[in-house]
PyMOL CGO cylinders between C-alpha atoms (Angstrom):
from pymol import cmd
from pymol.cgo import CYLINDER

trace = [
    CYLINDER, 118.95, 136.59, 107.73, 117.13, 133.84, 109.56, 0.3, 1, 1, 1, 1, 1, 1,
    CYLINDER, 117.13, 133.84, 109.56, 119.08, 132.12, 112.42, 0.3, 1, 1, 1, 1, 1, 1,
    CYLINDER, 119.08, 132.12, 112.42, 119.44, 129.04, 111.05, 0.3, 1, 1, 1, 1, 1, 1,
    CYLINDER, 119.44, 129.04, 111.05, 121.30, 130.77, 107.51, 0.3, 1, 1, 1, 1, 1, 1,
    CYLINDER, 121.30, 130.77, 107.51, 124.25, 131.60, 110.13, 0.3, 1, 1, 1, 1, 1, 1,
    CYLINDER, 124.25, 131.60, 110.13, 125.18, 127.89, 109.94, 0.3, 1, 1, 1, 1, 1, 1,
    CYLINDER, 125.18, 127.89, 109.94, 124.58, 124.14, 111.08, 0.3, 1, 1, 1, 1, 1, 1,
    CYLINDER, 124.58, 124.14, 111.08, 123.75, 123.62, 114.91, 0.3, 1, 1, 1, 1, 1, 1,
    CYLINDER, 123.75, 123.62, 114.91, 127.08, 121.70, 115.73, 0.3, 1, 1, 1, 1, 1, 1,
    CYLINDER, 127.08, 121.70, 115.73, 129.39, 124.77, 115.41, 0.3, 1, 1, 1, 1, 1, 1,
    CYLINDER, 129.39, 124.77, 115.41, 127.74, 125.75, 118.48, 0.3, 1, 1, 1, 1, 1, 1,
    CYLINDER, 127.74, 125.75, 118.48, 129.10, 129.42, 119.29, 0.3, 1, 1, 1, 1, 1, 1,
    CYLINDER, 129.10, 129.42, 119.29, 131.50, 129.40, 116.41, 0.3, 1, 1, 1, 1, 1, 1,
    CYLINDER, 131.50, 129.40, 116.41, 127.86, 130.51, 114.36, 0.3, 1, 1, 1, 1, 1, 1,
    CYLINDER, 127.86, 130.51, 114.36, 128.18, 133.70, 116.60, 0.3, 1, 1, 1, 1, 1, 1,
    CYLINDER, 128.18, 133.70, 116.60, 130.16, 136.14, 114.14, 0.3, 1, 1, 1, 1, 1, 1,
    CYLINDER, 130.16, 136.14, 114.14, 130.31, 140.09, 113.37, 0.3, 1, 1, 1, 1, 1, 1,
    CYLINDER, 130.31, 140.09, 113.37, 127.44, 138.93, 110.54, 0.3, 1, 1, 1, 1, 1, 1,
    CYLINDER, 127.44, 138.93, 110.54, 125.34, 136.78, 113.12, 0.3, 1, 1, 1, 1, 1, 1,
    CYLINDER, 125.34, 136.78, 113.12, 126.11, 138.09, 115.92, 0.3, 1, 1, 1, 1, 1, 1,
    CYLINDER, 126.11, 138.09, 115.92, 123.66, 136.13, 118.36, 0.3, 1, 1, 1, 1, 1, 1,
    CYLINDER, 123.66, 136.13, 118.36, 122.74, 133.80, 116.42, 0.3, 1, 1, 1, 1, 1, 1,
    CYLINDER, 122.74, 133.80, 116.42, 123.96, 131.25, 118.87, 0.3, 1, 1, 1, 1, 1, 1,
    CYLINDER, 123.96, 131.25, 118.87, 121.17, 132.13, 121.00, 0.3, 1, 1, 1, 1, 1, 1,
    CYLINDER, 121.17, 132.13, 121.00, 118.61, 131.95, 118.25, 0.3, 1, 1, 1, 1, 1, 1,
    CYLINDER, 118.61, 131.95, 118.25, 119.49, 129.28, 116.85, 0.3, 1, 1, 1, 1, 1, 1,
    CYLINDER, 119.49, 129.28, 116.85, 121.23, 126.57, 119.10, 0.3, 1, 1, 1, 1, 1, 1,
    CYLINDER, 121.23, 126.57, 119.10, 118.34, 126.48, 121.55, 0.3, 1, 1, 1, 1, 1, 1,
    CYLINDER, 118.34, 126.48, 121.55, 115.25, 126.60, 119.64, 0.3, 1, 1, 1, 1, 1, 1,
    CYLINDER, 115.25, 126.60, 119.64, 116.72, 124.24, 117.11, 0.3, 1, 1, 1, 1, 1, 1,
    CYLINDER, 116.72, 124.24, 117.11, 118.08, 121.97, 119.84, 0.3, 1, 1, 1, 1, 1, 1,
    CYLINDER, 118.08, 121.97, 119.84, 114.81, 121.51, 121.51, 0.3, 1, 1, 1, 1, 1, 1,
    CYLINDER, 114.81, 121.51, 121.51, 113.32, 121.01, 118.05, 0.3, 1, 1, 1, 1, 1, 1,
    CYLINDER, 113.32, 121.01, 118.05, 115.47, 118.28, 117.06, 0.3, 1, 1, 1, 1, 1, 1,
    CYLINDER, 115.47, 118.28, 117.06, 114.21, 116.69, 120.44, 0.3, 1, 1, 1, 1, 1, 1,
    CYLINDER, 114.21, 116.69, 120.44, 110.91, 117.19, 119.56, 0.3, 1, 1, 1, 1, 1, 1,
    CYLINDER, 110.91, 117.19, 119.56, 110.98, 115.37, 116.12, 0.3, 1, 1, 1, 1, 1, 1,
    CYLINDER, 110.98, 115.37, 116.12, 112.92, 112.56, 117.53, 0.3, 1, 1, 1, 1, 1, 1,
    CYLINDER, 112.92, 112.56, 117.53, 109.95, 112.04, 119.96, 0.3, 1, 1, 1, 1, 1, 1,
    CYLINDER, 109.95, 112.04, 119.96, 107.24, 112.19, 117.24, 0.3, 1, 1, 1, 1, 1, 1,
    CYLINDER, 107.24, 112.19, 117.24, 109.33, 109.92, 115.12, 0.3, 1, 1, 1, 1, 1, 1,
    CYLINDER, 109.33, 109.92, 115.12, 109.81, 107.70, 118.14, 0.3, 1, 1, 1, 1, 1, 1,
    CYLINDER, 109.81, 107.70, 118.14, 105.93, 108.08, 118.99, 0.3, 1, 1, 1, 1, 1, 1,
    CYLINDER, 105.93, 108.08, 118.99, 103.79, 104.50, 119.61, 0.3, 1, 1, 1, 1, 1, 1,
    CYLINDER, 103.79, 104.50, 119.61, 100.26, 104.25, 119.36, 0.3, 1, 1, 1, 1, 1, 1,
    CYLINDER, 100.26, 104.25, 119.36, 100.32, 102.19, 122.41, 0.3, 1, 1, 1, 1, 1, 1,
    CYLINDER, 100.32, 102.19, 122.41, 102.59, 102.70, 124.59, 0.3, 1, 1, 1, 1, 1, 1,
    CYLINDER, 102.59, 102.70, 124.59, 103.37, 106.56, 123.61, 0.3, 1, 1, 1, 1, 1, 1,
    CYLINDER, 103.37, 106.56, 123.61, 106.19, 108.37, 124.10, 0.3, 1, 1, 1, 1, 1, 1,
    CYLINDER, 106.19, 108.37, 124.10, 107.58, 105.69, 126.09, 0.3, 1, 1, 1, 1, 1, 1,
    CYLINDER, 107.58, 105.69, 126.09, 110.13, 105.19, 123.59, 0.3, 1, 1, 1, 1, 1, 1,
    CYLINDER, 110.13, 105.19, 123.59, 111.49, 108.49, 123.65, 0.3, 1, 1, 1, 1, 1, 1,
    CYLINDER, 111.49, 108.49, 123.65, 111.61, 108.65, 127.52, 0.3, 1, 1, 1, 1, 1, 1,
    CYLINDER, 111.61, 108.65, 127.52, 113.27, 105.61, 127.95, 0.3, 1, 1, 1, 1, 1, 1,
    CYLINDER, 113.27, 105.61, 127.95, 115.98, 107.33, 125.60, 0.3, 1, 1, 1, 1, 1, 1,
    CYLINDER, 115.98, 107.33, 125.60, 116.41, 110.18, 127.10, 0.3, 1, 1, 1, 1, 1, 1,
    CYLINDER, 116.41, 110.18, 127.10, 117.10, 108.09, 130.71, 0.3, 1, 1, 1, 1, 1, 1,
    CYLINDER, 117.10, 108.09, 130.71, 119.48, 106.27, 128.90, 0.3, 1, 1, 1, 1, 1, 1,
    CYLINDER, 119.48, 106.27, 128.90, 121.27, 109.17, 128.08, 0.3, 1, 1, 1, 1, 1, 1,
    CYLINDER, 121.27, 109.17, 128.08, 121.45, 110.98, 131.42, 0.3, 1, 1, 1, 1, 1, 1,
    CYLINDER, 121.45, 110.98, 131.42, 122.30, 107.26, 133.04, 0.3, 1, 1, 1, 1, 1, 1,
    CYLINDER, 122.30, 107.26, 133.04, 124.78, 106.67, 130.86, 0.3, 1, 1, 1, 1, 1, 1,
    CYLINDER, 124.78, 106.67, 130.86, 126.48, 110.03, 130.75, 0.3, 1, 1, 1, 1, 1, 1,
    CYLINDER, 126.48, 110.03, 130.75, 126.48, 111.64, 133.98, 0.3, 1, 1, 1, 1, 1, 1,
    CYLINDER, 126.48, 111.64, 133.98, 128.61, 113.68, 135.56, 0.3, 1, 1, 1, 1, 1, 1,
    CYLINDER, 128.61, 113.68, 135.56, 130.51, 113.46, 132.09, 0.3, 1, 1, 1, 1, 1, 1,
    CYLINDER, 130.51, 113.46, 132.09, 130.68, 115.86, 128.81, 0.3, 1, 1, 1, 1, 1, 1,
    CYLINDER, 130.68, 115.86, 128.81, 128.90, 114.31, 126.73, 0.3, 1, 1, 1, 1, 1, 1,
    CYLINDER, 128.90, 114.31, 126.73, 129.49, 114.65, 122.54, 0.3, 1, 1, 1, 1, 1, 1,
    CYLINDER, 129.49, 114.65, 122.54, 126.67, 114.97, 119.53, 0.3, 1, 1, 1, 1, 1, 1,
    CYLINDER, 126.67, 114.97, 119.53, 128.11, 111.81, 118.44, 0.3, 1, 1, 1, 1, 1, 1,
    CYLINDER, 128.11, 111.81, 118.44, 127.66, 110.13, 122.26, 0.3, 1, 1, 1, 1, 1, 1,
    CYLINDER, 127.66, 110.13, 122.26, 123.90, 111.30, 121.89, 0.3, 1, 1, 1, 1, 1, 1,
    CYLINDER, 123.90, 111.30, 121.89, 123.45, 109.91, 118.74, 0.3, 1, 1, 1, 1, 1, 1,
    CYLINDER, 123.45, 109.91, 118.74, 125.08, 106.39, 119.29, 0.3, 1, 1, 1, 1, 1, 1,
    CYLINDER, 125.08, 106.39, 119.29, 122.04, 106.23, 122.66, 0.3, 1, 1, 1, 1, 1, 1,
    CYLINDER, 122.04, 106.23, 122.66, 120.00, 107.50, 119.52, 0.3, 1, 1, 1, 1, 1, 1,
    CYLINDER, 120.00, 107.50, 119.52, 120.52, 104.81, 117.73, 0.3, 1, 1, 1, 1, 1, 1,
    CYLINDER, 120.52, 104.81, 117.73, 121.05, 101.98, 120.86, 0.3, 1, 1, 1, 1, 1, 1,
    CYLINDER, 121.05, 101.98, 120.86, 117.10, 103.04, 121.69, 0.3, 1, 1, 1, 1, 1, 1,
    CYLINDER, 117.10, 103.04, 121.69, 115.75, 103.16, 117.59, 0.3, 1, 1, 1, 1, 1, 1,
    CYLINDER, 115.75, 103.16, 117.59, 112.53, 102.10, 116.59, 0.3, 1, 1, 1, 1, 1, 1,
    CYLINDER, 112.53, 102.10, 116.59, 112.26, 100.16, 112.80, 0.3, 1, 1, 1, 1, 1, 1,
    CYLINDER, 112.26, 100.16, 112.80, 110.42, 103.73, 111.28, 0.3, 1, 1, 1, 1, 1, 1,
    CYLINDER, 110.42, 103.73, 111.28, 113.63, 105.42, 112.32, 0.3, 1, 1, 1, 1, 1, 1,
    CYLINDER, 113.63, 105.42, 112.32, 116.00, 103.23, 110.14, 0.3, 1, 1, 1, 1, 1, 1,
    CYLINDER, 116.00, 103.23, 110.14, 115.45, 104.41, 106.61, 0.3, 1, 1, 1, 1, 1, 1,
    CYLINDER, 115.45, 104.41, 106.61, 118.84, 103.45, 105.35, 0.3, 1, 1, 1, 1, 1, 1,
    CYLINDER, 118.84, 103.45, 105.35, 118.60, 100.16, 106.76, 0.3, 1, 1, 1, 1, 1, 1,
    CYLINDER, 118.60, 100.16, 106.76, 121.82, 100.10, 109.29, 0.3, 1, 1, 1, 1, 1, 1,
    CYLINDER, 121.82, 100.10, 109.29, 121.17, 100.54, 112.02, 0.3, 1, 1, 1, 1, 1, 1,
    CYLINDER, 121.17, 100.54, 112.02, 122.13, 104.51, 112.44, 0.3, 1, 1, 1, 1, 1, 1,
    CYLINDER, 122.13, 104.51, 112.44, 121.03, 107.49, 112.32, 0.3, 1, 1, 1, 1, 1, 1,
    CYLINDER, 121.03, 107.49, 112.32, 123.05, 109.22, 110.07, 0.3, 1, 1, 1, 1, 1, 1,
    CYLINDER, 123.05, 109.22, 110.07, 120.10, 110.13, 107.77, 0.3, 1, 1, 1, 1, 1, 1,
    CYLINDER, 120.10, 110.13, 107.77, 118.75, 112.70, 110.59, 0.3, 1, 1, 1, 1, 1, 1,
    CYLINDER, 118.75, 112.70, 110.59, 121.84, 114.30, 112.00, 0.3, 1, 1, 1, 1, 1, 1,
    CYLINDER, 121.84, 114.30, 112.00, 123.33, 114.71, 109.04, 0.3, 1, 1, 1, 1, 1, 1,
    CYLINDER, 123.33, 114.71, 109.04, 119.88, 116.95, 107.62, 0.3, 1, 1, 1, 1, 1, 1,
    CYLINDER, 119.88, 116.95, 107.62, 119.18, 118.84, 111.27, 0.3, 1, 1, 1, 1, 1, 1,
    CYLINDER, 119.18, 118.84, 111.27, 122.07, 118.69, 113.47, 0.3, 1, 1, 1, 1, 1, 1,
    CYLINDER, 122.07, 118.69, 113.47, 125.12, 119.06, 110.58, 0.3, 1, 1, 1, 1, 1, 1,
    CYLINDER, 125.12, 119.06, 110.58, 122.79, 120.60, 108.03, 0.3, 1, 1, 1, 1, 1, 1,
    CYLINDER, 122.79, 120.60, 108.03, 120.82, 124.18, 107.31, 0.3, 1, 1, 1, 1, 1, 1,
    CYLINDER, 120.82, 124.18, 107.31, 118.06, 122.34, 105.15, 0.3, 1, 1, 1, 1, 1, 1,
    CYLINDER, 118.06, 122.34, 105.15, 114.59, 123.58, 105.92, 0.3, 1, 1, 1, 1, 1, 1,
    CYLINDER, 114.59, 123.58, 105.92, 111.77, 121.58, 104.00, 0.3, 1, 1, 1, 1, 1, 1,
    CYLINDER, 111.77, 121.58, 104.00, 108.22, 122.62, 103.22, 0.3, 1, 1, 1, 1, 1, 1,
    CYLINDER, 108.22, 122.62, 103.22, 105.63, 120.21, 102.86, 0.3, 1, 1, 1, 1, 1, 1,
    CYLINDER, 105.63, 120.21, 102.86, 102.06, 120.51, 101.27, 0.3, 1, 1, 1, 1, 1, 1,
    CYLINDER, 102.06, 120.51, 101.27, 99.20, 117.88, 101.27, 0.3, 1, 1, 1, 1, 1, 1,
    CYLINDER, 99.20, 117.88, 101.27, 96.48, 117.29, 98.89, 0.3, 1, 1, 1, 1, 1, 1,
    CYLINDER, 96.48, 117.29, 98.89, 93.94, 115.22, 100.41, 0.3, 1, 1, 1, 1, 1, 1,
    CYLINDER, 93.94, 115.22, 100.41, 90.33, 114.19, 99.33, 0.3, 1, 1, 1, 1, 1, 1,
    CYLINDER, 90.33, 114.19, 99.33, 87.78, 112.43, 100.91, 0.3, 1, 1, 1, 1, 1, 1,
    CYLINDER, 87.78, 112.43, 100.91, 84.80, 110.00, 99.09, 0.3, 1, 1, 1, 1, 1, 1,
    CYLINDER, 84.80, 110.00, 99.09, 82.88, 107.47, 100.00, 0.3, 1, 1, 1, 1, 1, 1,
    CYLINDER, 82.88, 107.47, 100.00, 83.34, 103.78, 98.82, 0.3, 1, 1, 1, 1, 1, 1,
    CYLINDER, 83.34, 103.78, 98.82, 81.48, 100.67, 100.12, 0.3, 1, 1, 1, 1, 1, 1,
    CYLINDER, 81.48, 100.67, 100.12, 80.00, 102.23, 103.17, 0.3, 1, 1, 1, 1, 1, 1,
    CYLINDER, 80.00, 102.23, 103.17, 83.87, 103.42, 104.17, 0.3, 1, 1, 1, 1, 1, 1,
    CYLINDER, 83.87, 103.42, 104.17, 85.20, 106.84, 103.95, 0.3, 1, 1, 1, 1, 1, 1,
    CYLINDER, 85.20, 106.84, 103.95, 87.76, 106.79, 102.03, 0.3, 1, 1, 1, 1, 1, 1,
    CYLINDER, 87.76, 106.79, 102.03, 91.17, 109.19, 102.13, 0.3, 1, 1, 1, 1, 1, 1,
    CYLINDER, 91.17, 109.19, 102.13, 93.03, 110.03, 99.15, 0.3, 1, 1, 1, 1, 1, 1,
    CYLINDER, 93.03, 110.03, 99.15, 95.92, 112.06, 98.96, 0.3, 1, 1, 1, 1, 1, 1,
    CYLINDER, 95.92, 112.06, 98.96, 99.61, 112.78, 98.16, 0.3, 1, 1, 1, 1, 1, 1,
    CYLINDER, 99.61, 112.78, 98.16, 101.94, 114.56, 99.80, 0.3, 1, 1, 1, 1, 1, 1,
    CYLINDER, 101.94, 114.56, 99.80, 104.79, 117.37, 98.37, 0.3, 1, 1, 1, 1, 1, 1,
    CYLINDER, 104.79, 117.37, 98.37, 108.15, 117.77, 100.29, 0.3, 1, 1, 1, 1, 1, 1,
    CYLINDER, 108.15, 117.77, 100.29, 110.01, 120.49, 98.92, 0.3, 1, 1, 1, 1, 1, 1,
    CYLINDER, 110.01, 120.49, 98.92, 112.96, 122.98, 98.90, 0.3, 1, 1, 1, 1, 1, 1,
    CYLINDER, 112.96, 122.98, 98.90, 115.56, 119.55, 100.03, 0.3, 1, 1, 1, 1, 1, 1,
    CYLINDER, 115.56, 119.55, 100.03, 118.61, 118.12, 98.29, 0.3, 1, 1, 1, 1, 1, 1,
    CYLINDER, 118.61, 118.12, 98.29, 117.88, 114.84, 96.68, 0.3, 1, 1, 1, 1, 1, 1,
    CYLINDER, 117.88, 114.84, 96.68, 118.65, 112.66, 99.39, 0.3, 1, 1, 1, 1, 1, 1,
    CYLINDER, 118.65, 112.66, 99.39, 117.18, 114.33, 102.21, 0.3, 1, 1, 1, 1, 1, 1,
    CYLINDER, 117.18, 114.33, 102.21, 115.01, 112.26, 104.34, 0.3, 1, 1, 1, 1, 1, 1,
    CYLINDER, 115.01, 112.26, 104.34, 111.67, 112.62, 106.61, 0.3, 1, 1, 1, 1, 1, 1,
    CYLINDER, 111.67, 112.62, 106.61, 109.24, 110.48, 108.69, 0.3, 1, 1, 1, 1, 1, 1,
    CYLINDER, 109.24, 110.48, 108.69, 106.00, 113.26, 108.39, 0.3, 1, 1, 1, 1, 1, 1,
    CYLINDER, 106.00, 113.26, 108.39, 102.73, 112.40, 110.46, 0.3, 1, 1, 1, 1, 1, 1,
    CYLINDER, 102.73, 112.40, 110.46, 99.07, 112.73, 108.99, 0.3, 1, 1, 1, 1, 1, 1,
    CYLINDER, 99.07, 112.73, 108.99, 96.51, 113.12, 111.63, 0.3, 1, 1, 1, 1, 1, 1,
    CYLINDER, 96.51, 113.12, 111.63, 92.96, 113.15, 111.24, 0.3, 1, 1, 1, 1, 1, 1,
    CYLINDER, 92.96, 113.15, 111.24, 90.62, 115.30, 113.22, 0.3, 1, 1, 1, 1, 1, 1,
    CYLINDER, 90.62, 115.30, 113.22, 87.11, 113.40, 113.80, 0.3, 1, 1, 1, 1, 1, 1,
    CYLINDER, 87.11, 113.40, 113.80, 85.90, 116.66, 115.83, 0.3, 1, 1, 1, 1, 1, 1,
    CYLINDER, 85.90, 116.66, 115.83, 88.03, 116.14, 119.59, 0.3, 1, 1, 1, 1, 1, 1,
    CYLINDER, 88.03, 116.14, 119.59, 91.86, 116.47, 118.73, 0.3, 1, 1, 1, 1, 1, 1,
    CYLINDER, 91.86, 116.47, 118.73, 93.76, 115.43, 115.67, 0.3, 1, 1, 1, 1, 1, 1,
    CYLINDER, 93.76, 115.43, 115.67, 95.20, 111.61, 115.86, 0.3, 1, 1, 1, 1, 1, 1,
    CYLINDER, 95.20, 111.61, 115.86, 97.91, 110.00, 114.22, 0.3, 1, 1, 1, 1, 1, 1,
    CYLINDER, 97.91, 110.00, 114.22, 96.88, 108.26, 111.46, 0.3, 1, 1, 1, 1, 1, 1,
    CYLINDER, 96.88, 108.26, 111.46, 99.86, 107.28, 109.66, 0.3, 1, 1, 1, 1, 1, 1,
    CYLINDER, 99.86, 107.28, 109.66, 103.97, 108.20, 109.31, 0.3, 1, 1, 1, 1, 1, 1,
    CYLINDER, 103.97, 108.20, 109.31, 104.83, 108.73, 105.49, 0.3, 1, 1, 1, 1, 1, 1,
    CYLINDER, 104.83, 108.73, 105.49, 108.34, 108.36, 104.40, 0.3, 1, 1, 1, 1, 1, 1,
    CYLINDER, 108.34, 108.36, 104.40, 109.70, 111.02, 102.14, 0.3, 1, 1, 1, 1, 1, 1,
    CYLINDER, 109.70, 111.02, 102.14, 113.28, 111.30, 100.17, 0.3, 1, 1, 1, 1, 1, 1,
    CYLINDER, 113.28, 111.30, 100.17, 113.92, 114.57, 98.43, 0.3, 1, 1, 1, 1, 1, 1,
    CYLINDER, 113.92, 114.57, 98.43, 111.73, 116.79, 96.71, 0.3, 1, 1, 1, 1, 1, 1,
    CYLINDER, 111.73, 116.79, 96.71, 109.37, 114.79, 95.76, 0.3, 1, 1, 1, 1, 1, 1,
    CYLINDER, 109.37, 114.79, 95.76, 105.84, 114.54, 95.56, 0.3, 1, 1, 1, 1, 1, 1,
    CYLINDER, 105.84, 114.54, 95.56, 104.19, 110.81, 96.58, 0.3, 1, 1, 1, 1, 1, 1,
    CYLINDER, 104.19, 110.81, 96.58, 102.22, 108.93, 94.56, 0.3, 1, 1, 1, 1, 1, 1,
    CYLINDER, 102.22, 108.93, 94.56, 97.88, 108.89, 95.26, 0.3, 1, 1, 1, 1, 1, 1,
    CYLINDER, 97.88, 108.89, 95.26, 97.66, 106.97, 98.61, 0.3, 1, 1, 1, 1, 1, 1,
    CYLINDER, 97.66, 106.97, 98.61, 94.81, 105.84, 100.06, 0.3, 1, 1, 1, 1, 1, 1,
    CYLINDER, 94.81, 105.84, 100.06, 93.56, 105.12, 103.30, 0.3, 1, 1, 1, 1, 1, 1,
    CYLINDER, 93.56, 105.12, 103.30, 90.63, 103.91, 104.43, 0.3, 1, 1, 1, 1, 1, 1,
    CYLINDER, 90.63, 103.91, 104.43, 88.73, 105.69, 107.54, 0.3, 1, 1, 1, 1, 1, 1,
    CYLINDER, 88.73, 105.69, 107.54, 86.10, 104.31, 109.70, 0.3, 1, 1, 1, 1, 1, 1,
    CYLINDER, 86.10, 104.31, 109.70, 84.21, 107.58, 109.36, 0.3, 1, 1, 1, 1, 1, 1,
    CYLINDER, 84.21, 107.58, 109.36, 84.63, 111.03, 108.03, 0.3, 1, 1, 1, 1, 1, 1,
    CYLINDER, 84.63, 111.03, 108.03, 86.90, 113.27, 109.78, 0.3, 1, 1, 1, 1, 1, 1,
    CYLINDER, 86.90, 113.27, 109.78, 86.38, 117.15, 109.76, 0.3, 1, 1, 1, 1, 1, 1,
    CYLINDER, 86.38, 117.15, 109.76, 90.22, 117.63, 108.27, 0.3, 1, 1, 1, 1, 1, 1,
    CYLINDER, 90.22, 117.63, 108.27, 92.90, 116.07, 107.37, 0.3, 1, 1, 1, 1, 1, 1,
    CYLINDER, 92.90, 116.07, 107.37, 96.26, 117.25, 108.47, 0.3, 1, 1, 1, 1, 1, 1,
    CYLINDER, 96.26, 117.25, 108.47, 99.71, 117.48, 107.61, 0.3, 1, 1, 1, 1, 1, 1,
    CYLINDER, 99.71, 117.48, 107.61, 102.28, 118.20, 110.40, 0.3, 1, 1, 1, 1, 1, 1,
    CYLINDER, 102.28, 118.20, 110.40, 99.62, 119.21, 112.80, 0.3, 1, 1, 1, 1, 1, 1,
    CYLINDER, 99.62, 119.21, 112.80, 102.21, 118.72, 116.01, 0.3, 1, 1, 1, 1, 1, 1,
    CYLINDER, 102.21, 118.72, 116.01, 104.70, 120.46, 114.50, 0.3, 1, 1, 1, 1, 1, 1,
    CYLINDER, 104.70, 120.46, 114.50, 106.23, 117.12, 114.66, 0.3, 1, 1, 1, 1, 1, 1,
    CYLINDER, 106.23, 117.12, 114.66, 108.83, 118.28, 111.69, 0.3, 1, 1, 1, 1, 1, 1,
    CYLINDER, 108.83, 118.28, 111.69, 110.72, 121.93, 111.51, 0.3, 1, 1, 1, 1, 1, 1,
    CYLINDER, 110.72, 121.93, 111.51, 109.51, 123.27, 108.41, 0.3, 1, 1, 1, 1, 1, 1,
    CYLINDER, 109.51, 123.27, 108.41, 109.59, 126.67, 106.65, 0.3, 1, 1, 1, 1, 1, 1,
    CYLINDER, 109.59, 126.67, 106.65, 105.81, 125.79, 105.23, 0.3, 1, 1, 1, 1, 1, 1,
    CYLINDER, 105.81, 125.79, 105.23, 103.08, 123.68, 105.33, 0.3, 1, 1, 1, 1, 1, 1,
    CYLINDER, 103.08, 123.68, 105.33, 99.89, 123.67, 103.02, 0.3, 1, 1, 1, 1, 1, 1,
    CYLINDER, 99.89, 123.67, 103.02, 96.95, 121.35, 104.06, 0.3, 1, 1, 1, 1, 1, 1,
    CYLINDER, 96.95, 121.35, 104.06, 94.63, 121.63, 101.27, 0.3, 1, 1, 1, 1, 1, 1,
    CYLINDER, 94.63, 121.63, 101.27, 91.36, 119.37, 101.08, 0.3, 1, 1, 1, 1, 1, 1,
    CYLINDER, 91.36, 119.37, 101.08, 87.79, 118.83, 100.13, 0.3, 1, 1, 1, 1, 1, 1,
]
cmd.load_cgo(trace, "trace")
């Protein structure tokens, strides 16, 4: 049994039973700090970087210090400090992600079909992307980065609902990369992920 299959992460040591016994431990933490993780690749700016996310996180400790502070106090600075990407349902909270990582056991896996050709003197990238093994209305911000030879970059944040597999995008390049990548930060928990290109 995996750690996560004990149960969501809010039932905090209520997942440690005579059938998971320790799963607490395995799963609370490493789960916990993943969640953070995503949130700061979601949260992630060309620009300015991962300014967003810091300025969150001193919210947080500003606002609640010396105080107990709630999943539901940590989500409301959550969604006091959103960016526009991290509003998929269009209200202003963020619902959509606690509900799949922090009061959820869903683990997607993601595969991306990518091809590259070239097309007026431009490389061009073509290529869809699977997400897989979700209810119907689970949702994901997932990163493509392209590798020119140095270190992947972030080329582009793809919204996914489900399991579903996009449409052809395409995306033009301003020369050819070595790879394309899917995921290549680990910016999203996932039980797989395929890159697959030519």
């Amino acid at each position: 049994m995996r750690p996560n299959d004990a149960g969501p992460l809010w039932l905090g040591l209520r997942l440690n039973t005579q059938k998971t016994a320790g799963a607490y431990n395995r799963l609370v933490y490493p789960k916990g700090g993943y969640i953070l993780h995503m949130l700061r690749s979601i949260m992630y700016d060309g620009k300015t970087r991962d300014q967003n996310f810091m300025s969150m996180m001193h919210d947080f400790v500003k606002t609640y210090s010396q105080q107990n502070a709630s999943t539901e106090d940590f989500k409301a600075i959550v969604e006091k400090q959103m960016t526009p990407m991290m509003n998929q349902d269009g209200n202003g909270r963020m619902d959509w992600f606690f509900n799949e990582w922090v009061y959820g056991t869903e683990i997607p896996r993601y595969r991306l079909d990518y091809s590259l050709a070239e097309e007026n003197g431009k490389t061009m990238l073509k290529f869809t992307i699977e997400q897989g093994d979700v209810s119907p209305g689970f949702k994901m911000i997932v990163p493509i980065y392209v590798d020119f030879g140095v270190k992947p970059i972030l080329l582009a944040q793809i919204r996914l609902v489900g399991s579903t597999t996009t449409k052809e995008l395409r995306i033009p390049l301003p020369r050819r990369p070595k790879r394309v990548l899917l995921n290549a930060d680990h910016d999203v928990l996932a039980s797989e992920v395929v890159n697959n290109g030519k």
